[in-house]
N, C-alpha and C positions, 0 to 999 in steps of 0.2 A: 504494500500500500504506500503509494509517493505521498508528499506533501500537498495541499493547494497549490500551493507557491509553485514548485516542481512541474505540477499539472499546466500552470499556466503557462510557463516558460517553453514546455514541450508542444503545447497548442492542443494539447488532450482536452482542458476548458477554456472555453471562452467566457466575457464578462461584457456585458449589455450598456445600454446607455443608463439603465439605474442599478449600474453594478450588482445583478445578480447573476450568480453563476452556470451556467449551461453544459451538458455535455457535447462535445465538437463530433463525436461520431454517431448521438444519436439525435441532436438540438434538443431534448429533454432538461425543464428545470432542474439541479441537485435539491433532494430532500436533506434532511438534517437526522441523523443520528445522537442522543447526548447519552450515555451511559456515564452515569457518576462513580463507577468502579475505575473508570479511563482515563487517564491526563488527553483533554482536546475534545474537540469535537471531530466528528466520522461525518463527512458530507459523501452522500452517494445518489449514482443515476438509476431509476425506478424502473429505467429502460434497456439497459444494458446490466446495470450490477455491479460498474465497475465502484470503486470509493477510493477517496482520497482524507487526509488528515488533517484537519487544524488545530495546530500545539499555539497557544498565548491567548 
């Protein structure tokens, strides 16, 4: 599981004129994941499956 950051950098997500995040292979909004057992949040595509990580 890469980063946000990482995702963005590889062109995996894109990000919209009101900065939300997209998945690039399926244009699927990301949902949110928050498991309080976790450091971060788990953003993932509803569409695809794939997830990415936000650590801060």
């Amino acid at each position: 599981m890469d980063s946000i950051r990482k995702g963005l950098r590889s062109g995996d997500i894109e990000k919209d004129t009101y900065e939300r995040l997209t998945c690039s292979s399926c244009g699927d909004e990301l949902g949110t994941k928050n498991d309080p057992d976790e450091i971060g949040i788990v953003r993932h595509c509803p569409g695809c499956g794939e997830q990415w990580r936000k650590i801060g």
